[in-house]
Structures are given as C-alpha cells and as structure tokens.
PAZAPA-4460 file (N, C-alpha, C; in steps of 0.05 Angstrom, whole numbers, plus 32768, in hexadecimal, padded with zeros to 4 digits):
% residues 138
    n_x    n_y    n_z   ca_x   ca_y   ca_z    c_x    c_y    c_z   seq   type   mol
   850E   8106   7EAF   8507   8121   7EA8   84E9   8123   7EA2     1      X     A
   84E0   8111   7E97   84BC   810A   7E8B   84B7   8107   7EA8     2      X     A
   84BD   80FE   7EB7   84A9   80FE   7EDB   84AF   811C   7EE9     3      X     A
   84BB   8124   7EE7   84B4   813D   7EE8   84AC   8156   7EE5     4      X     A
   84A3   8154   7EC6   8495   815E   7EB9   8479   815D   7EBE     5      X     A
   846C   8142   7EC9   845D   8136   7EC7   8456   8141   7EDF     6      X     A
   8464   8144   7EED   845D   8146   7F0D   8453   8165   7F11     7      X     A
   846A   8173   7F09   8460   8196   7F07   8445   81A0   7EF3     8      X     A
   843D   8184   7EE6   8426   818C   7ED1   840B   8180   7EE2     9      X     A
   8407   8178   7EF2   83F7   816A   7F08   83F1   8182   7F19    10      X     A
   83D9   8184   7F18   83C0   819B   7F20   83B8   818C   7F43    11      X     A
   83C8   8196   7F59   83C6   818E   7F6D   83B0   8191   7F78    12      X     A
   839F   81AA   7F72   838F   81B2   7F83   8372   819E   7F82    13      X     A
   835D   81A2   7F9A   8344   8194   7F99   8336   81B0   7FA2    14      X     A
   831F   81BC   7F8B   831C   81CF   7F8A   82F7   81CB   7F87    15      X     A
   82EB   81E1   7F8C   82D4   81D2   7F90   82BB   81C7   7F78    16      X     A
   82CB   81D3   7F5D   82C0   81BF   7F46   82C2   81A1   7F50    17      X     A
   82E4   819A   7F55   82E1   817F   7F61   82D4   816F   7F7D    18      X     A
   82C6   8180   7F84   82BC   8173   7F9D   829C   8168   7F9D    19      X     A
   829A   8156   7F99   827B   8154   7FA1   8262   815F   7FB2    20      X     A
   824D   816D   7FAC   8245   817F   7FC0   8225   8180   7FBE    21      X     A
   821C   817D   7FA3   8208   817D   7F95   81EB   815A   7FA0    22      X     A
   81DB   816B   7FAB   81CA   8152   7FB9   81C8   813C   7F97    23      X     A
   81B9   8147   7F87   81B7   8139   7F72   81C5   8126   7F64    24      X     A
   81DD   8134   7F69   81FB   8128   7F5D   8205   8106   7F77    25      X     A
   81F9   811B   7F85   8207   8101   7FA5   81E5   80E6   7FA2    26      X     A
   81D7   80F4   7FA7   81BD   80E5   7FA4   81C3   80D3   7F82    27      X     A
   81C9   80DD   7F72   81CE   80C5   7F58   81E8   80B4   7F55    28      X     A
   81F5   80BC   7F70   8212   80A6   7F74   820E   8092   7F7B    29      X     A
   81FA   8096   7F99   81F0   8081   7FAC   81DC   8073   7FA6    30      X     A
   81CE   807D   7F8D   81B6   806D   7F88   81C2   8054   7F69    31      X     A
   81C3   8061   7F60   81DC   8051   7F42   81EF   804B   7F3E    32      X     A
   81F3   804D   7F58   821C   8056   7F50   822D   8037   7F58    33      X     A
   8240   802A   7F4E   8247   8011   7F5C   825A   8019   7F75    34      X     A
   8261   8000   7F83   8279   8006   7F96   828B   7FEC   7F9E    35      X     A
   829A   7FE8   7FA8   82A9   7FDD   7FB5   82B7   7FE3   7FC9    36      X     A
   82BA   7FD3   7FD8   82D1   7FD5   7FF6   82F5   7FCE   7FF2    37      X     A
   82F8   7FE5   8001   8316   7FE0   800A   831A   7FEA   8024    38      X     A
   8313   7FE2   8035   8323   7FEC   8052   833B   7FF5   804F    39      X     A
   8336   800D   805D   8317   8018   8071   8308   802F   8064    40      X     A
   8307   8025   8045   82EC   8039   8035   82E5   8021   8022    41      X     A
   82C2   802E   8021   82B6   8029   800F   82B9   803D   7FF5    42      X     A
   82B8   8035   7FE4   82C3   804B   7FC9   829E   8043   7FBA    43      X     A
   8290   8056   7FB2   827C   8058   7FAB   8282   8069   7F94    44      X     A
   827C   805F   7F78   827B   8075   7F5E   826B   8066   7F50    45      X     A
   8263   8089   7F37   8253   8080   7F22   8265   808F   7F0C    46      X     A
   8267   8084   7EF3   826F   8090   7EE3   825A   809D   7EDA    47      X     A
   8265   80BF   7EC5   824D   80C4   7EBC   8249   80CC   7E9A    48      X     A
   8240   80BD   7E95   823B   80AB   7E77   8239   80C9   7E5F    49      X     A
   822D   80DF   7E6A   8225   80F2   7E56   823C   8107   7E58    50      X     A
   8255   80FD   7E68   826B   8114   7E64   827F   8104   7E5D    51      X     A
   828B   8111   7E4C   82AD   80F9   7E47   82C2   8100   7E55    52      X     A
   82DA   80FD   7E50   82EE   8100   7E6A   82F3   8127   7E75    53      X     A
   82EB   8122   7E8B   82EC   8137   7EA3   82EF   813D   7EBA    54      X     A
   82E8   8144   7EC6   82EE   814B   7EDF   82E2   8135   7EF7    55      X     A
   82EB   8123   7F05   82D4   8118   7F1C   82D7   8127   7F34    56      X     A
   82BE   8126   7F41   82B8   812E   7F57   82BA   8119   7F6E    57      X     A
   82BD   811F   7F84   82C6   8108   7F9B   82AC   8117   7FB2    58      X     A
   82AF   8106   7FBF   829D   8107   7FD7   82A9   80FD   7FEB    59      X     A
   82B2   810D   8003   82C5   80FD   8017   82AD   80FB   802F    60      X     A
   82AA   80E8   8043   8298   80E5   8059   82A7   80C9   8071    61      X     A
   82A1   80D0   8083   82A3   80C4   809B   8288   80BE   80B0    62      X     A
   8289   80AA   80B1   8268   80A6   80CB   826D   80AB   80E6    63      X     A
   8266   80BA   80ED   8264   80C5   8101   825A   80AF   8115    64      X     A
   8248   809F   8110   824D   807B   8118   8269   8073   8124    65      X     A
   8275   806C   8110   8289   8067   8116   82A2   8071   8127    66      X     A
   82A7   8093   811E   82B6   80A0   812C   82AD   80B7   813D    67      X     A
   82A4   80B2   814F   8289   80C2   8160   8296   80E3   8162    68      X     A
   82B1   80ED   8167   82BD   8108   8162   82BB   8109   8150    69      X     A
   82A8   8122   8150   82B9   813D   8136   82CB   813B   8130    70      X     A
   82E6   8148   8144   82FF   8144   8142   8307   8128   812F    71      X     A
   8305   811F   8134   8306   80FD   8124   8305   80FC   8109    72      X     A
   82EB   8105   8108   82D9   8106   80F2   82E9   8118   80D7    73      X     A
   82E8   812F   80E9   82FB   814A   80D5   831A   813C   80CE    74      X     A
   832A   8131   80DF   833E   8125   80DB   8349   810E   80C8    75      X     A
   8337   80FE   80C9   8337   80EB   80BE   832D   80F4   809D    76      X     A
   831E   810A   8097   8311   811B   807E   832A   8123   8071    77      X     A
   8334   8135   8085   834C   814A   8077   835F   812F   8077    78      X     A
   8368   8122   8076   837B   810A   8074   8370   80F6   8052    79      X     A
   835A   80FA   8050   8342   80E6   803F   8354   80FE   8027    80      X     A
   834A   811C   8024   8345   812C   8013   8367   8127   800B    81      X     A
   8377   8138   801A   8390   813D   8017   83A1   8113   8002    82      X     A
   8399   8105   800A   83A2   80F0   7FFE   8395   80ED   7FEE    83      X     A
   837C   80F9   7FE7   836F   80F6   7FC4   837D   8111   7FAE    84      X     A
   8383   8126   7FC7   838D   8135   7FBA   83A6   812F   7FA4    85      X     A
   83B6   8124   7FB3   83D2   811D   7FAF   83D5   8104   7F9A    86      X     A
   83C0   80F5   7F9C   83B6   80DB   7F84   83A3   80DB   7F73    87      X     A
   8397   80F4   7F70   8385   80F1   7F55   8389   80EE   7F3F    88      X     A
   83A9   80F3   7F32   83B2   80EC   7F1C   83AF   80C6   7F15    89      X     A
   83A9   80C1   7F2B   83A7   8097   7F20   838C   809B   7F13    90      X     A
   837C   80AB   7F1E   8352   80AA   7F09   835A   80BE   7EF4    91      X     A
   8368   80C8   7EF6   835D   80EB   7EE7   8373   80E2   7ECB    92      X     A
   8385   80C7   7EC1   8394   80C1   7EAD   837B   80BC   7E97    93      X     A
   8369   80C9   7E87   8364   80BA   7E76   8349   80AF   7E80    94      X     A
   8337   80B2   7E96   831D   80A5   7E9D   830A   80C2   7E9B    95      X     A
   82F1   80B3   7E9C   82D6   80C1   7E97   82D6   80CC   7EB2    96      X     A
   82C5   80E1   7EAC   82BA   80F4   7EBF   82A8   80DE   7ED9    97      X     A
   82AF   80E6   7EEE   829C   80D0   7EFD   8298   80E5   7F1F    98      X     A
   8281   80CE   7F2C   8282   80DF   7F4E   8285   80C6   7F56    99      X     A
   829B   80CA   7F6D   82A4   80B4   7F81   829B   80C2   7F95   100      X     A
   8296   80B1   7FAA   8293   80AE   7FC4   82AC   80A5   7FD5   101      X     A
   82BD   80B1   7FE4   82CE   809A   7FF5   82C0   809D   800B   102      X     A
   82B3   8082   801A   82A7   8083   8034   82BE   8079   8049   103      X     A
   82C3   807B   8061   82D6   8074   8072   82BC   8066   8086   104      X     A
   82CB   804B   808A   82BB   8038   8095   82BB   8028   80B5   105      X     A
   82E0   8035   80B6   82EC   802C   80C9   82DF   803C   80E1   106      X     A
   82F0   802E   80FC   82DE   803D   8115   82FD   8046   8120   107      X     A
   8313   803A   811D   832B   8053   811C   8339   8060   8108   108      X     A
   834C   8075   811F   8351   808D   8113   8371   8080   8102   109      X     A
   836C   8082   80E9   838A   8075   80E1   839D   808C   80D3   110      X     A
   83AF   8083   80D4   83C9   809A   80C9   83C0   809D   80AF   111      X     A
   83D0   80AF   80A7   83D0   80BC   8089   83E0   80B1   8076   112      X     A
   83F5   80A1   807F   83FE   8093   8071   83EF   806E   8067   113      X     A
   83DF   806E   8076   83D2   8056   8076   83C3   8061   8065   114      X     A
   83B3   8079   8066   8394   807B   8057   83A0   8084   8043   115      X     A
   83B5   808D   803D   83BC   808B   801C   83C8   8077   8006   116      X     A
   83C9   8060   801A   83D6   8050   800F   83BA   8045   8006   117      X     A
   83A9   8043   8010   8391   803A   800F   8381   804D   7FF7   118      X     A
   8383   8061   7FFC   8372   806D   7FDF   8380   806C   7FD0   119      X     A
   83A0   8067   7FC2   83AE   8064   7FAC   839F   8047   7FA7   120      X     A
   83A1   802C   7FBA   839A   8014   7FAF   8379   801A   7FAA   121      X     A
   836E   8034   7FB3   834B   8027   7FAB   834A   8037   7F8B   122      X     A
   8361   8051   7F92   835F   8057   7F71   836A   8042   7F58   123      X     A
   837D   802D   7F5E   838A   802A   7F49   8366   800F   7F3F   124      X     A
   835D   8004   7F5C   8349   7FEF   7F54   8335   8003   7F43   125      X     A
   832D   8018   7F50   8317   801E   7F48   8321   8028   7F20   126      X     A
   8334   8037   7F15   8339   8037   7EF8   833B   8026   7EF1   127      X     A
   833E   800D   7EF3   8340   7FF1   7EE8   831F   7FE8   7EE7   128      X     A
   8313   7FF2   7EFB   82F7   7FED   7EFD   82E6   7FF9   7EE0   129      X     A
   82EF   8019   7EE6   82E5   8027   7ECC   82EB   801E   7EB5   130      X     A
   8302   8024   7EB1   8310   8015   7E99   8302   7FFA   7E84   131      X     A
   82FA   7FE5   7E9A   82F7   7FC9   7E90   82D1   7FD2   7E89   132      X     A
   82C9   7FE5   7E9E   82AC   7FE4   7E93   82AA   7FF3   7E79   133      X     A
   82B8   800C   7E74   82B8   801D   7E55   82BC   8007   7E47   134      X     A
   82D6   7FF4   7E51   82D4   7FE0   7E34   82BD   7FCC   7E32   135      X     A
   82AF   7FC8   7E46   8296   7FBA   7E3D   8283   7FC3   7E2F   136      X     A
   8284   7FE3   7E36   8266   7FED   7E2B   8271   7FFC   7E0C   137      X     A
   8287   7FFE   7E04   8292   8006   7DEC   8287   7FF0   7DCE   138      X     A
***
C-alpha cells in the first residue's frame, strides 16, 4: 500500500524549470562539472553548492557526428527525455540541486528499453557519486 502511495505522489512531468537551457548554466557544467561514462552516455554534472535540495536540471544531446539524421537524432532525444522522465525519483530522493548533462555517444539507434535501463544504472551510479562527495565535504 506504501508503493503506491508513493507512486501517485511522484510528479511525472519534465517541465521546463527542469530542463536545462540557460548558456551560463550549460557553460558552468562543462567547464566544472565532473563526469563519467556509461554506454552509450556520458553523464556530465555539477552540483550546485549555494542551493540545498531542489530541483535538477538535465540537459539531453546527441552528436550529430555520430547520428548524421535528424530523424535519429530527435529519436533517440525523445527516448533519452521520456526514460529520465519516468526515473528521476532515483536523484530527486534526498540529493542537492545539480545540472546533468546526458550525452549519447553511441553511433546507433537503440531501443527504449535498452536506453532506460541504462539511465536507471547511470542514475543509481551517479547518487552514490553525490552522496559520497557531500560526505566528504561535510
């Protein structure tokens, strides 16, 4: 009965407070920000130190390098967004306000069920990431 509670209390939407959009904001991710790999994304974030727990913003992108269609490109996006949508409750338990980056690195087009399996495992690394650094700098 508690998981379902839990579930109807979960704010599905990605709305454009949550979206990253802001040059300044994107320009101080990529320049400070750490990252790590998980194929087939790079996950790029900064936490941000002068707000306490809130809202993060995401940044979804594909290289056009890599996936030379538009078509592709948009696809592989709306697949990125919709599986962050549906998993943001693994960052949003209890962590600081931060801007991620998910970069897509791959040069194919992969199912939706793959690329979410993949952003649940880059979310659960990346809060363990946050997590262990608050407790260092505490």
């Amino acid at each position: 009965m508690l998981h379902a509670i839990q579930v109807l209390a979960m704010n599905y939407r990605l709305p454009k407070t949550e979206r990253l959009h802001a040059d300044k904001l994107i320009k101080e991710l990529f320049s400070e920000g750490s990252s790590f790999f998980l194929y087939p994304f790079k996950i790029q974030f900064f936490v941000k130190k002068e707000q306490g727990i809130g809202t993060s913003q995401v940044l979804f992108s594909v290289s056009k390098k890599k996936i030379k269609r538009a078509v592709g490109r948009n696809l592989i996006k709306r697949r990125m967004r919709e599986a962050y949508r549906l998993n943001k409750s693994v960052l949003l338990d209890g962590s600081p306000a931060m801007s991620i980056g998910l970069i897509y690195v791959s040069s194919d087009l992969m199912e939706y069920s793959q690329i979410q399996l993949k952003i649940q495992q880059a979310f659960k690394k990346l809060a363990t990431l946050v997590k262990e650094n608050q407790i260092d700098h505490e």
